[in-house]
LOPANU-526283 format. One record per atom (N, C-alpha, C, O): residue in three letters; x negated, y, z. Coordinates in steps of 0.1 Angstrom, whole numbers, padded with zeros to 4 digits, always signed. Each point is the difference from the previous one (the first is absolute). Layout:
BEGIN
ALAXYZ ...
//
This chain:
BEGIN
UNK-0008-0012+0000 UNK+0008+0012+0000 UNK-0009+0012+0000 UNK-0010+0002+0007 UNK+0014+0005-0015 UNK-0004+0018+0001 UNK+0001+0008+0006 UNK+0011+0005+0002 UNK-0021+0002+0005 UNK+0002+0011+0011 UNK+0004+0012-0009 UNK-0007+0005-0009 UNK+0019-0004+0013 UNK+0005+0015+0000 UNK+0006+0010+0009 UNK+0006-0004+0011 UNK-0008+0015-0014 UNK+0001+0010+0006 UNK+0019-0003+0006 UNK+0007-0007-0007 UNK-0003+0013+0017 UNK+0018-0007+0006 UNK+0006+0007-0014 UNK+0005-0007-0008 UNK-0006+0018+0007 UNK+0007+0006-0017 UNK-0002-0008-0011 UNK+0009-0005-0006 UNK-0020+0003+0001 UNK+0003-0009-0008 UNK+0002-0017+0002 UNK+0002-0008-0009 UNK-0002+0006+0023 UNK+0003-0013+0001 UNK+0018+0003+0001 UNK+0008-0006-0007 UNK-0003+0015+0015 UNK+0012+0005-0005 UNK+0007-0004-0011 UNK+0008-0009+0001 UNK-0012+0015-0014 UNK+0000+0005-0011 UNK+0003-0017-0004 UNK+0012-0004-0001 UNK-0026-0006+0000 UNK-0001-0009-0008 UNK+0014-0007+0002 UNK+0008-0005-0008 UNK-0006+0004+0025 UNK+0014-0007+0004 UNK+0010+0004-0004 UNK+0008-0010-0002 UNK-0004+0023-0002 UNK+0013+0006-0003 UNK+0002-0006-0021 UNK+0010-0003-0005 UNK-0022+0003+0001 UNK-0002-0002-0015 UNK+0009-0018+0002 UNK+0011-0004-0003 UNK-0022-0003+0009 UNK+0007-0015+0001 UNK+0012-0001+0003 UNK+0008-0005-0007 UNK-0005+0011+0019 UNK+0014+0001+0006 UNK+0011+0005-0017 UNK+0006-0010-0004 UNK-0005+0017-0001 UNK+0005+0008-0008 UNK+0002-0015-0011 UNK+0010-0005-0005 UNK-0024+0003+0003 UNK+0003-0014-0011 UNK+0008-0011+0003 UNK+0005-0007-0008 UNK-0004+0006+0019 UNK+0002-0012+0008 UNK+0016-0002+0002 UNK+0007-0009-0005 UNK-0003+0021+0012 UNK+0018+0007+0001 UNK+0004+0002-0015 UNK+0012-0002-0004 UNK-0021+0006-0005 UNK+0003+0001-0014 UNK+0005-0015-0007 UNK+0008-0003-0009 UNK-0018-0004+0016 UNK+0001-0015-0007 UNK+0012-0010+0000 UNK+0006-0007-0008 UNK-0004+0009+0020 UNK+0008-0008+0013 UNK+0011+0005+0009 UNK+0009-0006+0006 UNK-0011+0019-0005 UNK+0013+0009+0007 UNK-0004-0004+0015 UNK-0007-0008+0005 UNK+0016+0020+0002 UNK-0007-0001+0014 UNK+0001-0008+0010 UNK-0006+0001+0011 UNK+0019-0012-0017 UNK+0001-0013+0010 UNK-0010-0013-0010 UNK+0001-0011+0005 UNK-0007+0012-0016 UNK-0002-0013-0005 UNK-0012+0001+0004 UNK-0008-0010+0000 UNK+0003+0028+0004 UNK-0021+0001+0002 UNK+0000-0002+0011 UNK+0009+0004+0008 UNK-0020-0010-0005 UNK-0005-0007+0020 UNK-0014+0007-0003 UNK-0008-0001-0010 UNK+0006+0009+0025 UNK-0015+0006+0003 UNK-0010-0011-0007 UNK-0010+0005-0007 UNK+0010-0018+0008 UNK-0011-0005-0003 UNK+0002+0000-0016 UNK-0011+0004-0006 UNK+0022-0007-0004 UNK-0005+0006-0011 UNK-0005+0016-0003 UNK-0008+0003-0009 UNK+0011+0007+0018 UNK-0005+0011-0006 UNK-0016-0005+0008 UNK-0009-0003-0008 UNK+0004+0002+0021 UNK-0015-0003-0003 UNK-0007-0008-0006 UNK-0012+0002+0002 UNK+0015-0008-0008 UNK-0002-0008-0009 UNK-0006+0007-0012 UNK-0012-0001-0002 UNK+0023+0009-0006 UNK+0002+0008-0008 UNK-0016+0009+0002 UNK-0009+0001-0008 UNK+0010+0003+0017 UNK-0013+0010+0004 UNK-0012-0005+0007 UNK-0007+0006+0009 UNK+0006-0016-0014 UNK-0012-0008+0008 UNK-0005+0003+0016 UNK-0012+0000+0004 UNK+0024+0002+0003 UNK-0003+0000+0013 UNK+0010-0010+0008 UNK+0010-0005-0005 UNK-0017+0003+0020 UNK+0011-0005+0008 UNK+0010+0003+0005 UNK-0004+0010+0005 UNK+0017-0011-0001 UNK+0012+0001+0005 UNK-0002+0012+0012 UNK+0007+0010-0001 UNK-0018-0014+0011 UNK+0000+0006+0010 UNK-0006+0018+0000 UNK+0003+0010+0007 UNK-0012-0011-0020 UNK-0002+0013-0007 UNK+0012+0007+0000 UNK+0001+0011+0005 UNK+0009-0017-0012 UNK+0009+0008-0007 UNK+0007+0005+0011 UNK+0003+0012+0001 UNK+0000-0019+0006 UNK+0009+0000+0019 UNK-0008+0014+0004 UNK+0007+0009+0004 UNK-0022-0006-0005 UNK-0007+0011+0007 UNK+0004+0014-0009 UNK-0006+0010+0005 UNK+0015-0007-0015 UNK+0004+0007-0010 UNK+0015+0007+0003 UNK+0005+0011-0001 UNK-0004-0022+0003 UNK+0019+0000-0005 UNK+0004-0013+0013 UNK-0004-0012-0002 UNK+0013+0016+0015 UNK+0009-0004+0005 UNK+0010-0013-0003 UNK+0004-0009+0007 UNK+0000+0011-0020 UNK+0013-0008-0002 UNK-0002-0005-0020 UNK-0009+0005-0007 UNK+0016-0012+0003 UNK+0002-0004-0015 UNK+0006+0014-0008 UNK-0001+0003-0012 UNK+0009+0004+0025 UNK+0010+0005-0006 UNK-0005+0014+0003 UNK+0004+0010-0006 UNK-0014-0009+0015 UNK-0008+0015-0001 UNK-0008-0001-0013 UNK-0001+0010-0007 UNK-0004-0019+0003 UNK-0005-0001-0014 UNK+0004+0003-0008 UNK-0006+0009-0006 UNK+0019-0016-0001 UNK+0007+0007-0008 UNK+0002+0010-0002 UNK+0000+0007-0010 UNK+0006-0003+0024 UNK+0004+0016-0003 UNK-0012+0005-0004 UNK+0002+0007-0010 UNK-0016-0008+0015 UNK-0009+0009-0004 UNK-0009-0003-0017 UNK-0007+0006-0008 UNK+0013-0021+0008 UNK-0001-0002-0017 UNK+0005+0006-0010 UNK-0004+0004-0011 UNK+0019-0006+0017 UNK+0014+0000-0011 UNK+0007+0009+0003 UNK+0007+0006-0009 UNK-0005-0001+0021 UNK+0012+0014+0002 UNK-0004+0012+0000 UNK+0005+0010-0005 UNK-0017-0011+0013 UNK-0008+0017+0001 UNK+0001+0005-0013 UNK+0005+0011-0004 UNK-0012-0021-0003 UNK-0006+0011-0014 UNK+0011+0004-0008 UNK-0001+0007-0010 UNK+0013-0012+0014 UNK+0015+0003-0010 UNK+0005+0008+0012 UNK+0009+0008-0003 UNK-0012-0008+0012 UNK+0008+0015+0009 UNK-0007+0010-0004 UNK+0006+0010-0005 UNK-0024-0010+0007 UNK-0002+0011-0011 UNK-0001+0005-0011 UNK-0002+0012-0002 UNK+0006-0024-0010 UNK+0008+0008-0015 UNK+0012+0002+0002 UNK+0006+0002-0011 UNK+0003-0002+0021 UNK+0016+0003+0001 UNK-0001+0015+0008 UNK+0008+0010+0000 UNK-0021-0011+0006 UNK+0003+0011+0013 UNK-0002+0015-0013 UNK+0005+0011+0001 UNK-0016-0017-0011 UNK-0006+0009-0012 UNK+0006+0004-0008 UNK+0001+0012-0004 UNK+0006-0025+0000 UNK+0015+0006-0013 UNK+0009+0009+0005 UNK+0006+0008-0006 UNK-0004-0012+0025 UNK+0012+0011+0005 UNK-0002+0011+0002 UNK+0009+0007+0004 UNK-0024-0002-0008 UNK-0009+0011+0001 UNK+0004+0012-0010 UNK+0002+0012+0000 UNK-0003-0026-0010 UNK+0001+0009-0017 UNK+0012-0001+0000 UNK+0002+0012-0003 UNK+0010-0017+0005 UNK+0015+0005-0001 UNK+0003+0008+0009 UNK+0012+0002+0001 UNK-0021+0006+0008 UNK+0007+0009+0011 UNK-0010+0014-0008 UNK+0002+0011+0006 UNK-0009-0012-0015 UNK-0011+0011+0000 UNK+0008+0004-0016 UNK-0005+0008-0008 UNK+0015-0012+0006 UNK+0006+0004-0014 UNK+0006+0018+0000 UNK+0009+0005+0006 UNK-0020+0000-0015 UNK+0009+0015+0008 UNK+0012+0003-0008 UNK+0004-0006-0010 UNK+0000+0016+0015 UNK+0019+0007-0009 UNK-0006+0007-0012 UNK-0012+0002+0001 UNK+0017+0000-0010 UNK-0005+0004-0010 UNK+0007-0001-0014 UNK+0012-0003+0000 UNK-0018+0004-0012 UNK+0010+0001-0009 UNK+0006-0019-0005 UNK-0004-0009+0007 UNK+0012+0007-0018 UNK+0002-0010-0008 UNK-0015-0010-0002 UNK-0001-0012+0000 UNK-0010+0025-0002 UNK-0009-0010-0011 UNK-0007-0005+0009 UNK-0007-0010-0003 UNK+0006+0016+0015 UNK-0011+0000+0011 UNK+0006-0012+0009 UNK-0008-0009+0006 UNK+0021+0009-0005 UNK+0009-0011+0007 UNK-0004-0014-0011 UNK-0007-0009+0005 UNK+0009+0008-0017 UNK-0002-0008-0012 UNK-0013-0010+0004 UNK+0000-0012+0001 UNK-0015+0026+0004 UNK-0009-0005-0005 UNK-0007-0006+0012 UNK-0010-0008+0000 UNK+0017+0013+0011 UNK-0008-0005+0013 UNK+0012-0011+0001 UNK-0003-0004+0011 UNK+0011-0002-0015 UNK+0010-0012+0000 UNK-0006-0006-0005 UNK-0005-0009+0006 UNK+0001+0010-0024 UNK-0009-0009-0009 UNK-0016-0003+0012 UNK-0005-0011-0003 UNK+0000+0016+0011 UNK-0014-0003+0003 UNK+0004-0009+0013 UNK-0006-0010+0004 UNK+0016+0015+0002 UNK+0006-0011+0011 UNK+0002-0014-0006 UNK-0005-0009+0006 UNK+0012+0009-0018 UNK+0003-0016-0004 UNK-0013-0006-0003 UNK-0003-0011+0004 UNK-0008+0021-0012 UNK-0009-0008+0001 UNK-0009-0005+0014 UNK-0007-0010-0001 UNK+0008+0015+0010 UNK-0009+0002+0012 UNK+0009-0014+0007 UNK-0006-0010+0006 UNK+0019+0010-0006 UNK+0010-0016-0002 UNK-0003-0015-0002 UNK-0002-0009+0008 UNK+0001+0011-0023 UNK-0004-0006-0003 UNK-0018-0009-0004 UNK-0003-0011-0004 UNK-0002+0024+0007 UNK-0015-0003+0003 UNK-0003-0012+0011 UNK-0005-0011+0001 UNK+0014+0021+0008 UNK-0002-0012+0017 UNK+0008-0007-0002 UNK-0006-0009+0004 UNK+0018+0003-0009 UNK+0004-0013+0002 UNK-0007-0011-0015 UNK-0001-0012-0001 UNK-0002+0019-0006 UNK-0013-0010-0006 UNK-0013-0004+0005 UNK-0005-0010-0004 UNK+0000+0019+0012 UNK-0011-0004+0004 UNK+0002-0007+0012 UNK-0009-0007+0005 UNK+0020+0008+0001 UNK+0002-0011+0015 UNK+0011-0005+0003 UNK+0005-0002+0011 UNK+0001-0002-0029 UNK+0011-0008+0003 UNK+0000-0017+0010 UNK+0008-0007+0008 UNK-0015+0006-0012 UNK-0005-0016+0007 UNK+0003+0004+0017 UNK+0008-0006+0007 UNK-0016+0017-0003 UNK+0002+0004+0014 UNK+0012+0001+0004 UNK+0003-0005+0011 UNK+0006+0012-0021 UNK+0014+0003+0005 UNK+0009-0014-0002 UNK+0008-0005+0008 UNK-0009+0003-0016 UNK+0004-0018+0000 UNK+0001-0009+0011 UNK+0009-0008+0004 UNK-0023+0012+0002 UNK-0003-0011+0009 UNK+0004+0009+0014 UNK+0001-0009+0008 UNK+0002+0020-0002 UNK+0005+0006+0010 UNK+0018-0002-0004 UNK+0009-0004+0008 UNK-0007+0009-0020 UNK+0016-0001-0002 UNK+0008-0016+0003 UNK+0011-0002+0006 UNK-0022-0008-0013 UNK+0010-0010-0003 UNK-0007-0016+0006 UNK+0003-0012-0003 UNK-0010+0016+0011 UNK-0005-0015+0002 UNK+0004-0002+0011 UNK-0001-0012+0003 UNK+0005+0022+0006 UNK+0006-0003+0014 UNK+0013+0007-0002 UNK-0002+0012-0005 UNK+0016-0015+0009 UNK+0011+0015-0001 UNK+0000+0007+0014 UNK+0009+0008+0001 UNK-0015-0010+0007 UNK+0001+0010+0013 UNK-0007+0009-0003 UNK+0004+0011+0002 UNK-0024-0014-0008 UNK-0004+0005-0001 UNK+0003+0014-0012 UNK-0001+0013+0000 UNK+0003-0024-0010 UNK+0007+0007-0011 UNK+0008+0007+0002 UNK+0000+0008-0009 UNK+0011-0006+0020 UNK+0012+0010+0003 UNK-0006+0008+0006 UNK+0000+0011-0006 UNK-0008-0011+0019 UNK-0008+0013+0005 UNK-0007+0006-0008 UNK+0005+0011-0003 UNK-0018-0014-0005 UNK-0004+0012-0006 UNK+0008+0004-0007 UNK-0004+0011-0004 UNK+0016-0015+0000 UNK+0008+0007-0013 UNK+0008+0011+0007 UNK+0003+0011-0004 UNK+0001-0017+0017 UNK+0010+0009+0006 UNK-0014+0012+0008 UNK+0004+0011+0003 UNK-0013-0012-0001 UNK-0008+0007+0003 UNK-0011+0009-0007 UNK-0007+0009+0006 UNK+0007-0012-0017 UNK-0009+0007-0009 UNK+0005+0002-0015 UNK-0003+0010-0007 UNK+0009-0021+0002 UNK+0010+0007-0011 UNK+0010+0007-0003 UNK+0001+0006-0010 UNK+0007-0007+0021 UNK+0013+0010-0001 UNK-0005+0012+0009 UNK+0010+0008+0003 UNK-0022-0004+0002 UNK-0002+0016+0006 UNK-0001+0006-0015 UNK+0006+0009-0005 UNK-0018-0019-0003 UNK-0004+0004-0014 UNK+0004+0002-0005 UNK-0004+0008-0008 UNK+0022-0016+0006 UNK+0011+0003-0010 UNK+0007+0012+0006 UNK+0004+0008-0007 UNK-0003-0006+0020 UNK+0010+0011+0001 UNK-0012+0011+0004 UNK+0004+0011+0005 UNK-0016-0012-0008 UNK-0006+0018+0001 UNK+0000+0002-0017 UNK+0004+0011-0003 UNK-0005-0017-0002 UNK+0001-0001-0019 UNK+0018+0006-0001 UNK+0002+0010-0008 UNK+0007-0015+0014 UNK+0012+0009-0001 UNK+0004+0005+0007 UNK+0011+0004-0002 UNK-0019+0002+0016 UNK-0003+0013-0001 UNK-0002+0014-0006 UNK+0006+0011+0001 UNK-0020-0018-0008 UNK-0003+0010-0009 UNK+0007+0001-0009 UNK+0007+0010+0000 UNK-0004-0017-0010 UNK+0012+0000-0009 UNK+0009+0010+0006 UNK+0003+0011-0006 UNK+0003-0015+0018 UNK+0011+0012+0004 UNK-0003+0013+0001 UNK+0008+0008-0004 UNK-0022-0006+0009 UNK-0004+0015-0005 UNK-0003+0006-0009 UNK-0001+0012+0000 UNK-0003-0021-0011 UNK-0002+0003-0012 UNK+0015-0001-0011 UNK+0000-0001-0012 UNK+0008+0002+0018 UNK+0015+0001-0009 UNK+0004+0013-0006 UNK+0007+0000-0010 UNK-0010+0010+0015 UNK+0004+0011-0008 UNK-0013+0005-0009 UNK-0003+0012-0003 UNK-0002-0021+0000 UNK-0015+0005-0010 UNK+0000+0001-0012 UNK-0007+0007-0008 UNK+0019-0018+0006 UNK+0003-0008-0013 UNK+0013+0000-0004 UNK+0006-0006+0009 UNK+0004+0010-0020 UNK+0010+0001-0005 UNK+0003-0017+0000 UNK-0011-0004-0004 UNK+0018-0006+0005 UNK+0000-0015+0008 UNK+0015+0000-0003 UNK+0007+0009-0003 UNK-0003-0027+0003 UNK+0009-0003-0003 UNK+0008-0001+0018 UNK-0009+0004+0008 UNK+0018-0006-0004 UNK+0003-0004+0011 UNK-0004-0020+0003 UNK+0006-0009-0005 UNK-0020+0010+0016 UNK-0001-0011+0000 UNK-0003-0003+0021 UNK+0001+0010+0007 UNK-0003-0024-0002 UNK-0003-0002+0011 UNK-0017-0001-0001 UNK-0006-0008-0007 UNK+0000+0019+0017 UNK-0013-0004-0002 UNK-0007-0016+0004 UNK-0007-0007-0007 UNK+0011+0006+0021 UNK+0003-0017+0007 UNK-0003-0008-0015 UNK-0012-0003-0003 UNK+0024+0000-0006 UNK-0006-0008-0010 UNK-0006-0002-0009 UNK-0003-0010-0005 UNK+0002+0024-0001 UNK-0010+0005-0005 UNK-0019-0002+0001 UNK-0010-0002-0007 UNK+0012+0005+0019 UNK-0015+0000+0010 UNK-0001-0018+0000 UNK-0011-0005-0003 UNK+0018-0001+0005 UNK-0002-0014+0004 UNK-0001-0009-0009 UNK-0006-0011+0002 UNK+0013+0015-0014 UNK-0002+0000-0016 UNK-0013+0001-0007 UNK-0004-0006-0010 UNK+0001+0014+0017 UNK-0013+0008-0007 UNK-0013-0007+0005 UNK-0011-0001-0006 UNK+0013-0003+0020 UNK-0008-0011+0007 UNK+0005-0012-0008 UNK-0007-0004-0010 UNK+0015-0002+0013 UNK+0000-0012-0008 UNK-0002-0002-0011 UNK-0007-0010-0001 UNK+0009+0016-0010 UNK-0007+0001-0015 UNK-0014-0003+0004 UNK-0004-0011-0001 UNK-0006+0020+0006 UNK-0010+0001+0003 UNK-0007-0014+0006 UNK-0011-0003-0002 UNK+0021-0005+0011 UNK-0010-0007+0008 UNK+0004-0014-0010 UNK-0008-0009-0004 UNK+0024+0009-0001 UNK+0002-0010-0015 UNK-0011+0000-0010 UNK-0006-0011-0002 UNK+0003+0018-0003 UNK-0005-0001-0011 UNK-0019+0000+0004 UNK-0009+0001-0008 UNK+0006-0002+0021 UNK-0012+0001+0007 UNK+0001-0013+0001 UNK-0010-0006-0001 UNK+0019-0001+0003 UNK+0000-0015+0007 UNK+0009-0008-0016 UNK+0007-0009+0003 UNK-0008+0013-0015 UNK+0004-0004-0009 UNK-0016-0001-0009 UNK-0005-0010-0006 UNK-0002+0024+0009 UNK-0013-0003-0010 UNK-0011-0012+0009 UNK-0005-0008-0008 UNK+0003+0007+0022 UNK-0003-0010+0009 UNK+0001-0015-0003 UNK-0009-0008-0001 UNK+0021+0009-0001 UNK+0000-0016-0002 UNK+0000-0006-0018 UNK-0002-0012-0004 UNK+0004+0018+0001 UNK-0004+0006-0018 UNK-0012+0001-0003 UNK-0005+0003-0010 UNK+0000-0005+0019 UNK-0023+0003-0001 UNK+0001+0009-0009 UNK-0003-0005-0011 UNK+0006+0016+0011 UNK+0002+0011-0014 UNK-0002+0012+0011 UNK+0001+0001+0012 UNK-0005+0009-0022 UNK-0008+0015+0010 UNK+0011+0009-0004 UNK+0008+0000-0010 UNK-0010+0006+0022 UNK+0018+0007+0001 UNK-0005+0015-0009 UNK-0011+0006+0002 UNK+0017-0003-0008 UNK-0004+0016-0012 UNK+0008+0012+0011 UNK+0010+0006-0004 UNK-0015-0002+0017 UNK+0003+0008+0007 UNK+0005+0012-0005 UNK+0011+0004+0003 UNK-0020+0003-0014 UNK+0004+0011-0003 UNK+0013-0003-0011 UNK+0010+0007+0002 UNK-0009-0018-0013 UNK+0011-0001-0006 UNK+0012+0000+0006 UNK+0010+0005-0005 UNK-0011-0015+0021 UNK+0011-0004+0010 UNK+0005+0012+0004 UNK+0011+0005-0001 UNK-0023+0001+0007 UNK+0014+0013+0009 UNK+0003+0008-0010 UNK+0006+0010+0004 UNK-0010-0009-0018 UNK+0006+0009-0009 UNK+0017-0005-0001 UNK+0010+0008+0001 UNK-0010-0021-0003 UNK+0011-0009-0005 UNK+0011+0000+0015 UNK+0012+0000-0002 UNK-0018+0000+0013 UNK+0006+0002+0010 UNK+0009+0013+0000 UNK+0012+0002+0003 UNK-0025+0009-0010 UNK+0008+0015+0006 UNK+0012+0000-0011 UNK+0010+0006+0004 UNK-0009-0012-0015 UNK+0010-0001-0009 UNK+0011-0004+0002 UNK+0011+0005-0003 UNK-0015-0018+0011 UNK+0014+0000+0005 UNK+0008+0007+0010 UNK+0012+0004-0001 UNK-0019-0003+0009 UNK+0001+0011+0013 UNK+0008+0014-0004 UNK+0012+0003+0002 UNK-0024+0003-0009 UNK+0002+0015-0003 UNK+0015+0005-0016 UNK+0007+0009-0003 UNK-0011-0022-0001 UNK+0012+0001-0016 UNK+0010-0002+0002 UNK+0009+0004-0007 UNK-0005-0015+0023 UNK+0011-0003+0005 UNK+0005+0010+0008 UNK+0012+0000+0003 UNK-0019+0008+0003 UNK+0001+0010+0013 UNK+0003+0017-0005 UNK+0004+0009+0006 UNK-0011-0010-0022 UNK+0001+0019+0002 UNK+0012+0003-0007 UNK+0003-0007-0009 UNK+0003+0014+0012 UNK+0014+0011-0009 UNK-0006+0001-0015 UNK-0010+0003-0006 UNK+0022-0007+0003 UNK+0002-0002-0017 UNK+0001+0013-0002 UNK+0001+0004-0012 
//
């Protein structure tokens, strides 16, 4: 075994761990497959991380609390402004969307659906603040735009789901998702269905 520094002996654990819950989900991985995984012993990993399930979280949930905590950043930072400015910071949101759920759909996969308790809390705890600060802003951004009469609620949730659909459509499709074509094709729908004729 390799002496490393606790951060990168850290690090190396949370990488295995990550593969491991990736592989097997977080009831099929046992600490000794992830030490395994990282060519250390069981008792190593115990001096790190407490529990299986402090692991994961520090594998699999942290790093998606911090792209949700990010994205809720950029839908709260949308300022008031005209049609085009509303248009164009919406188009760079879809992409910034769909960026992260391609790049960590597997993550969200495996927090959403491999356990449903687990799967119910982060959703009820980190996706629906995300969905309702996103129609939020939407609500403040309503007189910006000459608009059809619509509910932001489904709209907003719409707009996530296209995004996390078609993120979890190019995934299992081994095919690279054309971001910039998607949220064009997204705002089309969105914005052609939404503005005053």
């Amino acid at each position: 075994m390799v002496r490393l520094a606790a951060a990168e002996r850290r690090q190396q654990l949370l990488e295995a761990a990550r593969v491991s819950f990736l592989g097997a989900g977080p009831n099929g991985t046992k600490i000794r497959d992830i030490a395994a995984a990282a060519h250390v012993n069981e008792a190593l990993i115990y001096r790190h991380f407490a529990s299986k399930q402090e692991l994961f979280e520090a594998a699999i949930v942290e790093p998606l609390i911090k792209l949700m905590d990010q994205l809720q950043s950029e839908a709260r930072s949308m300022p008031a402004g005209t049609e085009d400015q509303l248009v164009s910071f919406t188009r760079d949101f879809y992409r910034s969307l769909l960026r992260t759920f391609s790049e960590t759909i597997d993550l969200f996969g495996t927090v959403l659906f491999s356990d449903r308790g687990v799967g119910r809390d982060f959703y009820a705890t980190h996706l629906v603040p995300f969905i309702d600060s996103v129609v939020e802003t939407v609500h403040s951004n309503l007189n910006s735009w000459d608009h059809e009469d619509f509910n932001p609620r489904i709209i907003t949730t719409m707009g996530v789901g296209m995004c996390w659909g078609l993120a979890m459509d190019s995934y299992f499709r081994e095919e690279e998702l054309d971001i910039q074509f998607t949220a064009e094709a997204i705002m089309d729908v969105v914005f052609k269905g939404l503005l005053k004729r």
